[in-house]
C-alpha positions, -999 to +999 in steps of 0.1 A: +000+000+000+013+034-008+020+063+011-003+085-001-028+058-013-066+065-001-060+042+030-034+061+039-046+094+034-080+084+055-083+100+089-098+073+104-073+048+091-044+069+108-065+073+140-069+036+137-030+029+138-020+059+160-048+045+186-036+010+182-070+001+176-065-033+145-084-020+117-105+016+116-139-003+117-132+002+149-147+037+148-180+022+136-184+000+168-178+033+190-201+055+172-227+031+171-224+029+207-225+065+213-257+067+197-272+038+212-256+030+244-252-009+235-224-012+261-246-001+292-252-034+312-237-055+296-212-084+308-212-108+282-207-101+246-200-123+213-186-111+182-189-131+152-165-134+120-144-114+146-113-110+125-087-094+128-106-080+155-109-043+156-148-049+176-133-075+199-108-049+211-134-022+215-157-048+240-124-062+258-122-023+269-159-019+269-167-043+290-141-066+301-120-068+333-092-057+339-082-095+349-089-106+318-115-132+325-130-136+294-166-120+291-160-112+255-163-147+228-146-135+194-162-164+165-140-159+129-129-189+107-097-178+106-073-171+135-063-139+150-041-126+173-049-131+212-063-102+228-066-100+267-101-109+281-110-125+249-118-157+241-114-172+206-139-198+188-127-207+151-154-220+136-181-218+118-215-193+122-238-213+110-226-247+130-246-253+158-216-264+178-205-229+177-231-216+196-228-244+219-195-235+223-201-199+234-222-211+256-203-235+274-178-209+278-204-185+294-213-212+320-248-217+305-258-181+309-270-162+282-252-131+260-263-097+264-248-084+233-243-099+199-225-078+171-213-088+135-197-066+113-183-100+085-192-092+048-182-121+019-159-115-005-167-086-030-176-098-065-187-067-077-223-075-087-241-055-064-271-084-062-248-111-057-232-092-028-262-081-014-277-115-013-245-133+002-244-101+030-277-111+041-276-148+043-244-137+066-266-114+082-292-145+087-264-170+096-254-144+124-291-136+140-295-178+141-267-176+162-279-147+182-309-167+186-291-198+202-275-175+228-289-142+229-310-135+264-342-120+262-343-084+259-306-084+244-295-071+217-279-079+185-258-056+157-250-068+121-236-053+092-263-050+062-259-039+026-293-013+018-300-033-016-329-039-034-346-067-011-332-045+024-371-050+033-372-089+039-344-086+061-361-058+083-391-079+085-375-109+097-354-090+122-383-071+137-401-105+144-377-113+172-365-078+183-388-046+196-369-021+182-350-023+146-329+011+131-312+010+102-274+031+114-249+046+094-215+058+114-197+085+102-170+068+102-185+046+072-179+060+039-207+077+021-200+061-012-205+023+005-242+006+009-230-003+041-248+001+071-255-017+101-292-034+113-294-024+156-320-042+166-329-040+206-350-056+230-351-098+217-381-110+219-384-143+199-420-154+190-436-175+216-427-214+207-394-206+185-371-227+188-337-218+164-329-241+139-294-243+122-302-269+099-326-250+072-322-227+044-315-189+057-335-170+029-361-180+003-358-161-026-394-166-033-404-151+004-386-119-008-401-116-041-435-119-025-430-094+009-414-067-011-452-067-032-471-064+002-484-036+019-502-028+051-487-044+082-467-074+063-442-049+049-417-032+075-403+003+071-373+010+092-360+042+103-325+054+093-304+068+114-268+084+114-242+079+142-219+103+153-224+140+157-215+168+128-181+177+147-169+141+138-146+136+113-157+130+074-148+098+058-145+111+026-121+139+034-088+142+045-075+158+077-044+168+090-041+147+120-033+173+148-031+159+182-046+176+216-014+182+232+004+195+196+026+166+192+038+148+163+015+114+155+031+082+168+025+048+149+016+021+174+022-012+154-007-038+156-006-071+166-012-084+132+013-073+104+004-074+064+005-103+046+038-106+018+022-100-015+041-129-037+068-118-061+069-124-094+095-148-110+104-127-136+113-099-107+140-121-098+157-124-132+156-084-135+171-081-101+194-108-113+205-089-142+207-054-129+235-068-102+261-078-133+251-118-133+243-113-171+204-114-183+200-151-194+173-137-220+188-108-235+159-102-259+130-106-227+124-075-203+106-076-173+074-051-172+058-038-140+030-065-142+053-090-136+049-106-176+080-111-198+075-095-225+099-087-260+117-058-256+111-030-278+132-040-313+129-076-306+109-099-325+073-111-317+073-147-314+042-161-332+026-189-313 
């Protein structure tokens, strides 16, 4: 990543690193809590596809002791590194041995506080996305409902698309109170936003079931048709007040006390991006050793290429 790429130049991204906070979603967490006060009460708290665990740090200071005895459960399939008064499940959401594992660890008792801020992996067609964010919004709220306590509450990340309106109406079956939250710490240009629903309150008789299918595409087809009572509206709100920083700006990052930022590394570094063979042979040649292709030149892609005055071979 470049110096002065867009990363870089993002204000919350350097607050991120010169807080030592893991990734700047951390902001998001904190801003929806300012808003909503989702830390008040609260002793026990999961936090599902967890990595690299940005939210797990902001509930270990939240709400965990000092002692580090482990009221916060961070679920991710993939590792991360340990963070004090955190335990780590990896495994899978939508396993119902995951849930029985929290659970376990929480000596039976229930959680008060369930957030979720996974998303798949981009493939750039917005319906695709939108439909795999919400079936990892479903896979998460099954999950709340194994180990959520009544009157909890539960926070997920959720992509305003086109069929946004199923998902509001499922969500406001089990909880009193559903908002649809932006932080400003979220950028404008993203769908993103993040479901806060308050006060669980499963139907009388349900009993979660990991075992069927998440959403029926035929279900949303027919809901978002409906009208009177059937169809569910959801008021949107923004988090954080006007003084807070803009996403989509950059800001000289000027300290209270006037001095200079300070980087404070993470506990997870960036992954070695692989390097090209063909880097090797340039580096190879540049030091004297002789290029063993005289009429091949490396380009910035990492392709060999002719040279310019060379010959194209025909295939």
């Amino acid at each position: 990543m470049g110096r002065t790429s867009k990363d870089k130049r993002d204000v919350y991204y350097r607050l991120a690193k010169e807080n030592g906070w893991r990734a700047r979603s951390a902001f998001k967490l904190l801003q929806l809590n300012e808003e909503f006060r989702l830390f008040e009460g609260v002793t026990r708290a999961v936090d599902l596809c967890a990595a690299p665990g940005s939210w797990s740090q902001v509930l270990s200071q939240k709400i965990g002791s000092p002692q580090g005895s482990g009221h916060v459960v961070a679920v991710d399939l993939q590792a991360m590194a340990p963070l004090p008064g955190v335990l780590q499940i990896q495994g899978d959401i939508t396993q119902l041995s995951t849930a029985e594992d929290i659970i376990r660890h929480f000596e039976g008792c229930p959680a008060d506080l369930v957030v979720c801020d996974g998303a798949p992996d981009v493939t750039g067609l917005h319906e695709v996305d939108e439909y795999l964010q919400a079936q990892l919004l479903l896979a998460a709220l099954n999950i709340a409902a194994h180990v959520l306590k009544p009157g909890g509450c539960f926070v997920a990340k959720i992509f305003r698309g086109r069929d946004v309106t199923l998902i509001y109406s499922q969500l406001h079956v089990f909880f009193s109170s559903v908002l649809c939250a932006k932080p400003r710490s979220s950028r404008k240009a993203s769908s993103e936003a993040f479901a806060v629903c308050q006060g669980y309150d499963p139907p009388e008789g349900f009993l979660p079931d990991l075992t069927k299918p998440l959403l029926d595409p035929s279900y949303s087809r027919d809901l978002n048709q409906s009208d009177g009572p059937t169809r569910s509206i959801v008021p949107f709100v923004t988090c954080g007040d006007l003084s807070s920083y803009d996403s989509d700006l950059s800001y000289p990052l000027d300290l209270e006390d006037g001095s200079e930022p300070k980087y404070t590394p993470t506990h997870t570094g960036p992954h070695l991006a692989p390097v090209p063979a063909g880097l090797h042979i340039e580096e190879e040649g540049a030091a004297g050793q002789g290029d063993p292709s005289p009429g091949l030149r490396h380009q910035h892609s990492g392709h060999i290429v002719p040279a310019p005055g060379c010959p194209t071979a025909t295939p």
